[in-house]
C-alpha positions as CSV (number, residue, x, y, z in Angstrom):
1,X,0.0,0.0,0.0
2,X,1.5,3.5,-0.7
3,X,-0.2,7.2,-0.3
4,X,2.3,9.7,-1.6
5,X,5.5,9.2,0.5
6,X,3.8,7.2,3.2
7,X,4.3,3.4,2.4
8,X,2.9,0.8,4.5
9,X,4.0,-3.4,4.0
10,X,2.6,-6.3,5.1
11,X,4.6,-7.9,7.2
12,X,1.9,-11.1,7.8
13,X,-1.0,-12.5,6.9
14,X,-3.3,-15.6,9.0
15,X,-6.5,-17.0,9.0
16,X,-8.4,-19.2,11.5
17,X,-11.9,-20.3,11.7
18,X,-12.9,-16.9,13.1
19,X,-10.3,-14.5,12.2
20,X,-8.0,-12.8,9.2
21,X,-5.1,-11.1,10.8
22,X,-3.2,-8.9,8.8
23,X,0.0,-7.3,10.1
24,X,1.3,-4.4,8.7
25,X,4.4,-1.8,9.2
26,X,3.7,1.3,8.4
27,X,5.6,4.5,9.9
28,X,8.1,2.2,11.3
29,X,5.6,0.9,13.5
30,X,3.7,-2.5,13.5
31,X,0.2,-2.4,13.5
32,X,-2.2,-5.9,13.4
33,X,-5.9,-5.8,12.6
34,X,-8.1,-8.8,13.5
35,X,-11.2,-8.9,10.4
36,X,-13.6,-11.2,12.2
37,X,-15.4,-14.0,9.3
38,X,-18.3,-14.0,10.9
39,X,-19.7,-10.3,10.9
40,X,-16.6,-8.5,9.2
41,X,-15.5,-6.2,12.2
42,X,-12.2,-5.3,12.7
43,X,-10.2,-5.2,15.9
44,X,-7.0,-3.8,16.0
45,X,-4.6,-5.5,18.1
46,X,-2.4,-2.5,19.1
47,X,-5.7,-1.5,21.3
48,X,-5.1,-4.3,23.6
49,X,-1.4,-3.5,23.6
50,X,-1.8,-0.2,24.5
51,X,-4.5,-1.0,27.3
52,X,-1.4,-2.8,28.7
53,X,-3.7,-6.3,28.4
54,X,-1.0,-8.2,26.5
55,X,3.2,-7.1,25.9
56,X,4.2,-5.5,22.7
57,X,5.4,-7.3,20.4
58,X,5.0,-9.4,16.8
59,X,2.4,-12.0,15.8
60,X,4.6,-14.7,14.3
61,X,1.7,-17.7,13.2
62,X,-0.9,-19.2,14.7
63,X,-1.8,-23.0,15.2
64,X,-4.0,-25.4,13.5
65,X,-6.6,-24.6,16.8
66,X,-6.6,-20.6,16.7
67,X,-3.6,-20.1,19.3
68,X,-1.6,-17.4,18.0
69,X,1.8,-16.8,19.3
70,X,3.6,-13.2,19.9
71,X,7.6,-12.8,20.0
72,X,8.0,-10.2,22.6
73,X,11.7,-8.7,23.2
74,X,12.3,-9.3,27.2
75,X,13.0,-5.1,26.9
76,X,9.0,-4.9,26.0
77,X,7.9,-7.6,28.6
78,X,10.2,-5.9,31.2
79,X,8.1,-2.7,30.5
80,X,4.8,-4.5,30.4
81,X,5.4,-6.1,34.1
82,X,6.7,-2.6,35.4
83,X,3.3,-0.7,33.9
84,X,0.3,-3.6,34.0
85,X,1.7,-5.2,37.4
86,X,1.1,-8.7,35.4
87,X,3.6,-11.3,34.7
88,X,5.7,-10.7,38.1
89,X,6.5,-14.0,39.0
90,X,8.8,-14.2,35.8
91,X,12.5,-13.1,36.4
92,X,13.3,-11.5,32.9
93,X,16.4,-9.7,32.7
94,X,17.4,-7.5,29.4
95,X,19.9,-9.9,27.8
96,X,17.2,-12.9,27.4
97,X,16.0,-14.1,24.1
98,X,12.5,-13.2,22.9
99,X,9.8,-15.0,24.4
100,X,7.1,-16.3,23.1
101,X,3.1,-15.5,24.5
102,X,0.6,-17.9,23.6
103,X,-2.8,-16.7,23.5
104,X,-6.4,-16.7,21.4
105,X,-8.5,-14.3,20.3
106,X,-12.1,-14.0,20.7
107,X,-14.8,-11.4,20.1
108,X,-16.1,-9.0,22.2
């Protein structure tokens, strides 16, 4: 997608039985948008994100039963214990490897 000097790329693209989830960049930042089958709304993932519900970070796939799974820098899930107060029991420290959330998705 392009509009003048703005370009944005997709960066993924899933279905499951309930969802299309597209994952874009765009502005350097990553934005994914949940199209639901069944009545055609769209979520947009960032939301939850930014209602500190789930940790920053990247959809990478999703499994044959609708689990999706998120790479999330320990820098982001470091920041996401320090400002939701979830996740505490982990001991993260900076120089880990990503990790990987599992989670699914359901509507509203």
């Amino acid at each position: 997608m392009a509009q003048g000097k703005r370009v944005g790329l997709i960066a993924g693209l899933f279905k499951t039985n309930d969802f299309l989830v597209i994952v874009t960049v765009f502005k350097e930042k990553a934005f994914t948008f949940f199209q639901s089958i069944e009545n055609k709304e769209i979520y947009c993932f960032n939301d939850c994100i930014d209602s500190k519900l789930i940790p920053d970070g990247l959809i990478w796939g999703v499994t044959n039963d609708g689990t999706f799974y998120e790479l999330v820098e320990s820098e982001q899930l470091i920041k996401f214990q320090k400002s939701s107060g979830q996740l505490k029991e982990l001991e993260i420290k900076d120089i880990d490897n990503p990790y990987v959330i599992l989670f699914k998705v359901r509507e509203p």
